[in-house]
C-alpha positions in Angstrom: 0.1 -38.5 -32.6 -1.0 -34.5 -32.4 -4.6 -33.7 -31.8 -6.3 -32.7 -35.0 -9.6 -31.1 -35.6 -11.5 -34.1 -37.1 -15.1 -32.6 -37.9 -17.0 -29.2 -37.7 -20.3 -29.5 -37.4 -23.0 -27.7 -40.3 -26.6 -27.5 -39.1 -29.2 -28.0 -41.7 -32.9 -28.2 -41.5 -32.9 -31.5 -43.2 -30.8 -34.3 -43.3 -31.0 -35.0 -46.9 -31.1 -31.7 -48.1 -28.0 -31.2 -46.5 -26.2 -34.5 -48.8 -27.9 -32.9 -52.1 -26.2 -30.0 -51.6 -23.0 -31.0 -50.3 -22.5 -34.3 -52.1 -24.7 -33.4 -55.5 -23.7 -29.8 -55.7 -20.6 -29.3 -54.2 -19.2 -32.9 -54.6 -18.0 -34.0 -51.5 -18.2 -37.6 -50.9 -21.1 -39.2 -48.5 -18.6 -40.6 -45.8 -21.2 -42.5 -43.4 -24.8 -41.9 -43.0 -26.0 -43.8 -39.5 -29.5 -44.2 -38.1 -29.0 -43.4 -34.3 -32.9 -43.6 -34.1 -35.2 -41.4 -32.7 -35.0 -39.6 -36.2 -31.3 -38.3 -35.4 -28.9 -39.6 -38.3 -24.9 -39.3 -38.2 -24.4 -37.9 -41.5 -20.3 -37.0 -42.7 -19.5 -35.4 -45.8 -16.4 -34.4 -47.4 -13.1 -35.3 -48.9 -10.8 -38.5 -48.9 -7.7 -35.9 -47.5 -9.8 -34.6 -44.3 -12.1 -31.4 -44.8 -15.2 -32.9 -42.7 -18.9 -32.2 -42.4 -21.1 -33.2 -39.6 -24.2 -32.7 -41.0 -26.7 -32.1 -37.6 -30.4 -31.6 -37.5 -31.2 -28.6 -35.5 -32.5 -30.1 -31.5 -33.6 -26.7 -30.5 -34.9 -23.5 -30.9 -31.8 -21.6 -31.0 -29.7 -24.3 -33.3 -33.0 -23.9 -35.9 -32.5 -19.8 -35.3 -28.5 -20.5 -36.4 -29.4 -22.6 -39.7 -27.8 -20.3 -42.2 -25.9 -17.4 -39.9 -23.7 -19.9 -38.1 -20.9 -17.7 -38.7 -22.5 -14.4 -37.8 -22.6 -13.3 -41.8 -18.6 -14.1 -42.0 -17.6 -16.7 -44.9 -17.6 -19.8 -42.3 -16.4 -22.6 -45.0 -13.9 -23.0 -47.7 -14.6 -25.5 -50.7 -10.9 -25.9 -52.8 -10.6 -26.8 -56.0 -8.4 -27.7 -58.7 -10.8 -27.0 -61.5 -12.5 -23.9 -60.7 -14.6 -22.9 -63.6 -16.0 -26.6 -63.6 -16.8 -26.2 -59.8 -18.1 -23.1 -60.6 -20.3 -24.2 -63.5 -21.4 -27.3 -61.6 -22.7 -24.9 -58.8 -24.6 -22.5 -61.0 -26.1 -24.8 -62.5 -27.6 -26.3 -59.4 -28.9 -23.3 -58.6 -26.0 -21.8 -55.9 -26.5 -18.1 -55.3 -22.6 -16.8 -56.2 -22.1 -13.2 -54.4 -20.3 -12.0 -56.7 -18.0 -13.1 -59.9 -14.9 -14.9 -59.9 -11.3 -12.9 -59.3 -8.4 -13.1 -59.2 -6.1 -12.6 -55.8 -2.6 -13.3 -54.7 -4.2 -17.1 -53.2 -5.7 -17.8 -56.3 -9.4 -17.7 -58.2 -11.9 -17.0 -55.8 -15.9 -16.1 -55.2 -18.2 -16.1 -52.5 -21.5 -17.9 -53.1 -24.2 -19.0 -50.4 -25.5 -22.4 -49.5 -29.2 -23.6 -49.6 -29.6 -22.2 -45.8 -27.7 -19.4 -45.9 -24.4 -19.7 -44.8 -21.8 -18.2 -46.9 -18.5 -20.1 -48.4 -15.6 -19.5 -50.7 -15.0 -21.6 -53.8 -11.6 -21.7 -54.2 -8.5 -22.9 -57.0 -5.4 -22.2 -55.0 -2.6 -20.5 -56.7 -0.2 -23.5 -57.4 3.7 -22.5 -55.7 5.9 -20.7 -58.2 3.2 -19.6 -60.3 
């Protein structure tokens, strides 16, 4: 067996405001949600075909200065779908901030829209092969 990247870690200023977003608005499953004590939780989100969250509590200073910028500005995470203008719809209507509207590229539909803390994503619908 290969080595495989298994999670990549999203730092959020609240546990549970991290799962409303990701599992409410964005629909990723709630994978395990641990007590570790001490106030630290080990929260996964994401999807049954890989695609993981660590959700992380910032521990200092300069992890709670990263909370939304963790990429430097940069889309940092890529949300697929195979239904975009229900994705799209299901984010509006919790109240994502899209950057701009929907297009059309070689890939497939696309937009960029912001999280809760900042950091920007892409919803995507992949262009299906042959198409």
């Amino acid at each position: 067996m290969g080595t495989r990247l298994a999670l990549t870690t999203l730092v959020v200023p609240d546990y549970d405001a991290g799962i409303a977003f990701c599992v409410d608005a964005l629909g990723f499953d709630l994978i395990e949600d641990s007590d570790m004590g001490g106030g630290k939780r080990w929260v996964v989100v994401g999807g049954t075909e890989g695609g993981r969250l660590l959700l992380a509590k910032p521990a200092t200073p300069a992890q709670s200065a990263a909370i939304g910028n963790q990429t430097g500005g940069r889309v940092g995470f890529f949300a697929h779908t195979d239904d975009f203008a229900g994705a799209h719809a299901r984010l509006v209507d919790a109240g994502v901030n899209f950057h701009e509207e929907p297009r059309h590229e070689s890939y497939g539909t696309v937009a960029v829209f912001s999280d809760p803390f900042g950091n920007r994503w892409d919803l995507i619908e992949p262009k299906v092969q042959g198409q």
